[in-house]
C-alpha positions in Angstrom: 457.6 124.6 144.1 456.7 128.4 144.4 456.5 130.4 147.4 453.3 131.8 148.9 454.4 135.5 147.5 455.2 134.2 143.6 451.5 132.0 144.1 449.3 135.8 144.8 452.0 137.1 142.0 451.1 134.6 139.5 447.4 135.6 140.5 447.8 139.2 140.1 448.9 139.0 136.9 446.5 136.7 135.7 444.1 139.4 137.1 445.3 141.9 135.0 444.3 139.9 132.0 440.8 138.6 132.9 439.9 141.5 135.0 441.6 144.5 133.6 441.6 147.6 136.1 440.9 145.4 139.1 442.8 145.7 141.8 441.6 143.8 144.9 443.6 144.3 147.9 446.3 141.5 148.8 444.4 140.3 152.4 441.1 139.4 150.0 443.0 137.7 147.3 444.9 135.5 150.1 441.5 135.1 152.1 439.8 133.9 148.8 443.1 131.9 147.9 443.0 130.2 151.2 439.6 129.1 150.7 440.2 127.4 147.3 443.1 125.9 148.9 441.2 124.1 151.6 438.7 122.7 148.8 441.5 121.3 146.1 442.7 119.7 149.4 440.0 118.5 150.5 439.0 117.3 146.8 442.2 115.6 146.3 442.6 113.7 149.0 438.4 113.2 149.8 439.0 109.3 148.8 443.1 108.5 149.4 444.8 110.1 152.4 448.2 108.4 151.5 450.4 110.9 150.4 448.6 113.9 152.8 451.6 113.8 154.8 453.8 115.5 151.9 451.8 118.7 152.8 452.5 118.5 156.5 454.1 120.7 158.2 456.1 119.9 161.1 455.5 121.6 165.2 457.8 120.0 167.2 458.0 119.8 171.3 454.4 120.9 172.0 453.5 121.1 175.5 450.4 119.3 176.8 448.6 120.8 179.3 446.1 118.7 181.5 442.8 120.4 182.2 442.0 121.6 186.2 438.6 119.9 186.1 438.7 116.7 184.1 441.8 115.7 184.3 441.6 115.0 180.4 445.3 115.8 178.6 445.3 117.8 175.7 447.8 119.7 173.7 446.5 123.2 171.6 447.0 123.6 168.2 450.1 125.9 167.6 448.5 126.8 164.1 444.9 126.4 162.4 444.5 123.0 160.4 443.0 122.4 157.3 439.4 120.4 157.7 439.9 117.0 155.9 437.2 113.9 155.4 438.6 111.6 158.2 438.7 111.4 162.0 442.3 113.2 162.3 441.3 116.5 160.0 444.5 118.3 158.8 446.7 116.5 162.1 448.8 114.0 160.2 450.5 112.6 162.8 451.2 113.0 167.2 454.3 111.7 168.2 456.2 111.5 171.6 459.1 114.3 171.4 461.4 111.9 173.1 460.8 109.3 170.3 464.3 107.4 169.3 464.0 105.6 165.7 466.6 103.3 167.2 464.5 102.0 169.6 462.4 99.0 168.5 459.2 99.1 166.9 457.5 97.2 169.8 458.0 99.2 173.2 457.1 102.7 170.9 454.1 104.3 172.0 451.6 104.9 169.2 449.1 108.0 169.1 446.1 106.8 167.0 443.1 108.9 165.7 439.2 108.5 167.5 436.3 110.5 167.3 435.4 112.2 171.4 432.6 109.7 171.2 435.1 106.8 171.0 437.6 108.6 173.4 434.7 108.8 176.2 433.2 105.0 175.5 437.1 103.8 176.2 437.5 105.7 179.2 434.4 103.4 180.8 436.4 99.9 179.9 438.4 97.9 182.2 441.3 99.6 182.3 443.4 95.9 182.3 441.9 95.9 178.4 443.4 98.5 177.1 446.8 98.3 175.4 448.5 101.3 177.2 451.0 101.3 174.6 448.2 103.2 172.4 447.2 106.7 173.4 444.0 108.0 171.3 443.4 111.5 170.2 440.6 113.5 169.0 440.6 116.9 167.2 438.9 119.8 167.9 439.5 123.1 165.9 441.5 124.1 168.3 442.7 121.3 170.2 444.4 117.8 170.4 442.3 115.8 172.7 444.3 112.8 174.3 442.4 109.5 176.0 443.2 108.2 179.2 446.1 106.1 178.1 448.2 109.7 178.1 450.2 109.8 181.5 451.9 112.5 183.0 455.5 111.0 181.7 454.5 111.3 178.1 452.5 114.5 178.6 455.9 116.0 180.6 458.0 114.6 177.7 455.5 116.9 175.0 454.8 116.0 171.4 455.8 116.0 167.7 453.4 117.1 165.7 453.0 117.3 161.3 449.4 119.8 160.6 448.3 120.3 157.2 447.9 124.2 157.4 445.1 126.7 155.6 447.4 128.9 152.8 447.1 131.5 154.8 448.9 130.0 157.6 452.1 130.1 155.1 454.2 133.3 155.5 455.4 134.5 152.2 458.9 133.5 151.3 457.3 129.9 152.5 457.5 127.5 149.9 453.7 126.2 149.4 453.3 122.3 148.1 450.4 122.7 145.8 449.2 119.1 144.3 450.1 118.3 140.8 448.4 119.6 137.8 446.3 122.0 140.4 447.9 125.2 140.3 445.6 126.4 137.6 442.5 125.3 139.5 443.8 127.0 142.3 443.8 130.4 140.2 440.5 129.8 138.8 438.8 128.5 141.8 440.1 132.2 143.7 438.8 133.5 141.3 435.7 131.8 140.9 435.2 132.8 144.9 436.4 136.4 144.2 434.2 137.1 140.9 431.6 134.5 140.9 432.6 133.2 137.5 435.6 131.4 136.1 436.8 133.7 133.1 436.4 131.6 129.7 439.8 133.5 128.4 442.0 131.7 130.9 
C-alpha cells in the first residue's frame, strides 16, 4: 500500500512521459486525483458494499449535539465523506463509544441507516412499536442525523464512527487503500479529468 505522497509521485512521473514539459501544480493534480477517486469508488462498490469497510477510516468519541429547536440529535461530520450508491453514503458504520464486545449481542444498541423521509415517518408511530434498542441515522453532507430512539445517555456517552474519506482528506505520509488492479485507472482517470484524454502511450 502506498502513501498519498508516493500516489501524486507515481503521477508526476507518469506526466513526464505522456505530457512532457507539463508541470501542473500539486493542489490541481490532488483535486483532479480526488475526483477519480470518488468514481473508482463509487464504480467498484456501485453493486457490492461488502468489503467498503476496508477503506474506512475510523473517528472515535464524536460528540453529539442536540439542536435548540427540534430537539432532533445529531452528530457533525469530523471529515468530508465520499458519496456512495446507498442510504449511509461514505458512513460505514455509528457505534456507541461506550460499546464493550464482551457484552452480549442482545442488550447492544444498534445504529441502522434511513433515508430523513423514513426518520420523520417513524417519529409519528406509537412510540410502544418501536424497538428502542435501534436508533436510525440519516446522512447529510455534513451531518449524522439520529431518530428519536437516540437519548440523552447515548448522546452524552458520544459515538464511534468508520467514514470512507475523499483522497484529499488523506494527509501525505497516510497510507491510501486503493482497490485491486485500480491503481492504473486511477492515474489515467486523473488524467483523463486533467487533459481530457487518456494518453494511448500509457
Amino acid at each position: 500500500m502506498a502513501t498519498k505522497q508516493n500516489i501524486i509521485d507515481t503521477f508526476y512521473r507518469q506526466l513526464k512521459i505522456t505530457h512532457p514539459g507539463a508541470s501542473p501544480h500539486r493542489k490541481n493534480v490532488e483535486q483532479n486525483m480526488a475526483r477519480a477517486w470518488n468514481q473508482i469508488l463509487h464504480d467498484t462498490f456501485r453493486k457490492d458494499l461488502t468489503f467498503l469497510d476496508f477503506y474506512a477510516n475510523d473517528y472515535h468519541t464524536q460528540t453529539v449535539s442536540q439542536d435548540a429547536t427540534t430537539k432532533q440529535y445529531y452528530v457533525d461530520l469530523p471529515v468530508a465523506i465520499v458519496q456512495l450508491p446507498d442510504k449511509s453514503e461514505g458512513v460505514r458504520s455509528v457505534e456507541p463509544a461506550n460499546q464493550n464486545f464482551s457484552t452480549p449481542t442482545g442488550v447492544r444498541v444498534k445504529f441502522i441507516p434511513m433515508s430523513d423521509t423514513s426518520i420523520k415517518l417513524s417519529a409519528n408511530l406509537d412510540a410502544t412499536l418501536a424497538d428502542t434498542s435501534i436508533v436510525g441515522y440519516a446522512v447529510r453532507y455534513d451531518k449524522i442525523l439520529f431518530d428519536q430512539n437516540m437519548t440523552a445517555a447515548l448522546a452524552a456517552a458520544k459515538v464511534h464512527l468508520k467514514l470512507v474519506v475523499p483522497f484529499d482528506v488523506y494527509a501525505g505520509t497516510e497510507n491510501v487503500p486503493i482497490p485491486a488492479g485500480k491503481d492504473e485507472d486511477l492515474y489515467k482517470l486523473t488524467m483523463q479529468f486533467m487533459y481530457g484524454t487518456i494518453p494511448q502511450n500509457q
